[in-house]
Every structure is written in C-alpha cells, then in structure tokens.
C-alpha positions as CSV (number, residue, x, y, z in Angstrom):
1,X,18.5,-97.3,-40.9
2,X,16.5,-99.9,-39.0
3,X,13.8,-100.1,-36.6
4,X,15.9,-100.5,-33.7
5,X,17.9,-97.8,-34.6
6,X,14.6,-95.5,-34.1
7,X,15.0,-95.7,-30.8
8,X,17.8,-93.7,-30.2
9,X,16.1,-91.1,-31.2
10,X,13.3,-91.2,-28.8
11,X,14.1,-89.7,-25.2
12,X,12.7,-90.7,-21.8
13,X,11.6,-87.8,-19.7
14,X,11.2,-88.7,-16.2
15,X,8.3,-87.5,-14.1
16,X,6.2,-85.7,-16.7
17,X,3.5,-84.6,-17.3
18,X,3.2,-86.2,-13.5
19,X,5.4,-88.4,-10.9
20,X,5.7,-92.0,-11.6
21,X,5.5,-91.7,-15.3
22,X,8.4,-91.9,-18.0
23,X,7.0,-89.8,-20.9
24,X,8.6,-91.1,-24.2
25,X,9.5,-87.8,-25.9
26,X,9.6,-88.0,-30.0
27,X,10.9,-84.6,-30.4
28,X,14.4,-85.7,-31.1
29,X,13.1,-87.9,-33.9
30,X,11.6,-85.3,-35.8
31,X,14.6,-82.8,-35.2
32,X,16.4,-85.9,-37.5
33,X,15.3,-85.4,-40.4
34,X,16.6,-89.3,-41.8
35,X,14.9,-90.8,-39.0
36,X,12.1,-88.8,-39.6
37,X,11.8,-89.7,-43.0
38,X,12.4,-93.8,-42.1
39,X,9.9,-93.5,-39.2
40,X,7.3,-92.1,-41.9
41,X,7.9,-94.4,-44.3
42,X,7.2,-97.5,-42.2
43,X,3.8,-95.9,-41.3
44,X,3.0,-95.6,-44.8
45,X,4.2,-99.2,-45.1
46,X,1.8,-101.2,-42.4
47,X,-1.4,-98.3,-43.2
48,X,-1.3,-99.0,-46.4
49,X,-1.5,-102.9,-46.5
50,X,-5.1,-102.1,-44.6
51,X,-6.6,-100.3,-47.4
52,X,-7.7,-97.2,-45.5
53,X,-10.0,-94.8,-47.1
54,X,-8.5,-92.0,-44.9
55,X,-6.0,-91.1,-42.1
56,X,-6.9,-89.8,-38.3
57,X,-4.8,-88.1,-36.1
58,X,-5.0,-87.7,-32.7
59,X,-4.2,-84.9,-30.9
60,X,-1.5,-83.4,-31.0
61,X,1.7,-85.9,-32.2
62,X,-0.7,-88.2,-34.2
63,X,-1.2,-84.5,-36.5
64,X,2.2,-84.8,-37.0
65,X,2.7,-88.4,-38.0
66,X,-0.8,-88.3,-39.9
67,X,-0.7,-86.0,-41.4
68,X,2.1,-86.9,-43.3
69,X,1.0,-90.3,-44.3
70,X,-2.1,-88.8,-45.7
71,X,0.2,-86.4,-48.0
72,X,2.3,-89.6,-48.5
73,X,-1.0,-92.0,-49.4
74,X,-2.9,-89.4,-51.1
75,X,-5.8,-89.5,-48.5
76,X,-7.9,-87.1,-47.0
77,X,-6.8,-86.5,-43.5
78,X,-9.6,-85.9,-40.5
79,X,-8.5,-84.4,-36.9
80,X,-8.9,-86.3,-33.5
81,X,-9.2,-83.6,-31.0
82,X,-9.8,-82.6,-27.2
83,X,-12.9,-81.5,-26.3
84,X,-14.1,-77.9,-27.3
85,X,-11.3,-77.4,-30.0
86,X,-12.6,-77.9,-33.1
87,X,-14.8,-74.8,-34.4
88,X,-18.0,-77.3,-35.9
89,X,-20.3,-78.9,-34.5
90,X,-18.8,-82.8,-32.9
91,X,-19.5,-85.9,-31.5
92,X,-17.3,-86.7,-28.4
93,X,-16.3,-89.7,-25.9
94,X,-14.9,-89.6,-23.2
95,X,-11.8,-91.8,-22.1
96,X,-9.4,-93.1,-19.4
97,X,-5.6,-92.6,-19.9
98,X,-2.7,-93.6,-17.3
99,X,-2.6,-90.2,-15.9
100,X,-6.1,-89.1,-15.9
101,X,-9.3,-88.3,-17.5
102,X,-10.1,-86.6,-20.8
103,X,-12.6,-86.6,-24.3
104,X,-11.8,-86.6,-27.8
105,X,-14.0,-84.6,-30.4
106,X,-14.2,-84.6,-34.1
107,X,-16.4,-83.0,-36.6
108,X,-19.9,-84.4,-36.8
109,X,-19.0,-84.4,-40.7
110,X,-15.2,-86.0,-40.5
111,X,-16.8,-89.6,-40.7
112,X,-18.3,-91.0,-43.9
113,X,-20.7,-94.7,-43.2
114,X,-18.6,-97.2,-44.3
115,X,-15.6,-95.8,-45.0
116,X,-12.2,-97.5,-43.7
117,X,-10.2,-94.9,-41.4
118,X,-6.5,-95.4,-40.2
119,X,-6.1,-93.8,-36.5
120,X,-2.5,-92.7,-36.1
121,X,-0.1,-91.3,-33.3
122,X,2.3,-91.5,-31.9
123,X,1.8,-93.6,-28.9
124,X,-0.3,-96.4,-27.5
125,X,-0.4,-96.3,-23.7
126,X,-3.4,-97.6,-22.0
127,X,-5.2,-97.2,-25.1
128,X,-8.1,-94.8,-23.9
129,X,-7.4,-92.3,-26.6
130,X,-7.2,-94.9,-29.4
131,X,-10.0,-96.9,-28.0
132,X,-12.2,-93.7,-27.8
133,X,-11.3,-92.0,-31.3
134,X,-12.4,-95.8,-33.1
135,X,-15.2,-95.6,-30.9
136,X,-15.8,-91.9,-32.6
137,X,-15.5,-93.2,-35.7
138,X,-17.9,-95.9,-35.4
139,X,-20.8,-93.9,-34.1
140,X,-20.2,-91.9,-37.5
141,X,-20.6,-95.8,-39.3
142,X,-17.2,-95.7,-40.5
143,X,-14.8,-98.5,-40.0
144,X,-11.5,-98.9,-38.5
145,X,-8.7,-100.0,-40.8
146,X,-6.2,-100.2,-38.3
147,X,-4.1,-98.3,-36.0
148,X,-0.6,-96.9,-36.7
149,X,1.8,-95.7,-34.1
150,X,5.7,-95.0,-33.5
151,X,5.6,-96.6,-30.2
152,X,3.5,-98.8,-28.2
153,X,4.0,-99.1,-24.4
154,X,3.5,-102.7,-24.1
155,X,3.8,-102.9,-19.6
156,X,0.5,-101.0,-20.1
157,X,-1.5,-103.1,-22.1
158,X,-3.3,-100.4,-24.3
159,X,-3.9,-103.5,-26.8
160,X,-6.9,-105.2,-24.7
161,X,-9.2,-101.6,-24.4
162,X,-8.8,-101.9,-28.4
163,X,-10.1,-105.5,-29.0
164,X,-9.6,-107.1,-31.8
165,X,-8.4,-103.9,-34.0
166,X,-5.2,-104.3,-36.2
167,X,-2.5,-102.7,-34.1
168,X,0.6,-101.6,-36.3
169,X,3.5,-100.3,-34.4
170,X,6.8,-100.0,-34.6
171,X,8.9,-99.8,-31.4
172,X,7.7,-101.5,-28.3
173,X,9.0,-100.8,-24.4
C-alpha cells in the first residue's frame, strides 16, 4: 500500500454538514483495517521525526488518529475539545472554520511549559481549529512540534492561519 492508494478509501459527501461544502468522510478508512494500519503508521513516521513530548487530538477524528500514535510512540496523549466538554477547569479560544464559528477547550493542566506537543487530526481546512488548539497550547508555554494530519484541503489554504508551523500531511485535494 501507498499514499495514493489512501485515497480510495476516503469518501466525498456532498452538502454536509451545510450546502456548498464537500465533507471528506474517513470512515471507510478506518472500517479497513490495512489502510488503517498504513495510514497510522505514516503518522507515527512524520510526528516522530519532530521529537514531540506528547500527542493532541482534536475533537473528535484527531482522538481517533491520536490517540493511536500516542499508544504507538509511547506518549502521553492530551484532549482538544469543544467548548464545555471537558469536566476540569480549561483555557479556551475561539476560532473561525469554513462553515462557521466555534472554541476549542483543554484542561488548564494538559500543557506542561516547555514541553514539545504534536497536534493531530484528521483534517486541515482553513486551519481555525489547528491554529486555535497551538494557540492553546502556547498560552500553557508549551511548544508546538508539528502538526499531523490524514488530509489537508489545500483550495483552502489552512497552511497561512498556521504560520510557520511544521505541517505533516499526507493526502492533499
């Protein structure tokens, strides 16, 4: 199996969540449990050439992709969340995404100063989510090791809100 071939397994749903937008749906690669597997292992590939002291995952697919690579790293794993999900006290931001508004929480205590964080998903869009869970991070004094996603959305340019971040991904549209 090959990068390319990861995209067979990914399948475009018209007109969700809204009209106008093509929603890029991953369940088909995680009902195959090969492609699964592959898409896992070249996470852990790119995050682990960044030296991350931990993994993020953000709400709800990046649990599923994160959390995994933590288990495969042997890191701790911390949760990116909407707002008033998490049962701790958290620090939130807010953030623009191509269909809408929203905020992303995590614990005031997910964050240690100075420690290097991978943020993973599944998806880079316009970027708000990303942009907003580094910017989360880094008002704890942690640091961004990179971000790590299945796809990235090119068309929409998530890449500018997230500046000069490493950006590992590994099918583009």
């Amino acid at each position: 199996m090959n990068i390319e071939d990861l995209k067979q397994h990914i399948r475009d749903v018209p007109d969700f969540p809204k009209p106008g937008i093509i929603f890029k749906d991953i369940t088909p690669l995680l009902a195959n449990a090969d492609a699964f597997n592959f898409c896992i292992d070249q996470l852990v590939e790119r995050v682990v050439r960044h030296d991350p002291d931990a993994i993020v995952g953000i709400e709800s697919r990046g649990f599923i992709f994160g959390a995994v690579v933590a288990t495969r790293l042997g890191l701790p794993f911390q949760l990116a969340r909407k707002a008033n999900k998490l049962p701790y006290r958290t620090v939130k931001v807010s953030y623009e995404l191509e269909y809408g508004s929203d905020s992303v929480e995590m614990h005031v205590d997910a964050v240690e100063a100075g420690k290097r964080y991978a943020i993973v998903d599944d998806l880079i869009a316009t970027g708000g989510t990303a942009a907003a869970t580094a910017e989360l991070i880094e008002l704890q004094k942690g640091k961004v090791a990179c971000f790590a996603c299945v796809i990235e959305l090119a068309f929409l340019a998530g890449r500018e809100r997230l500046g000069e971040r490493v950006i590992e991904t590994l099918i583009d549209y």
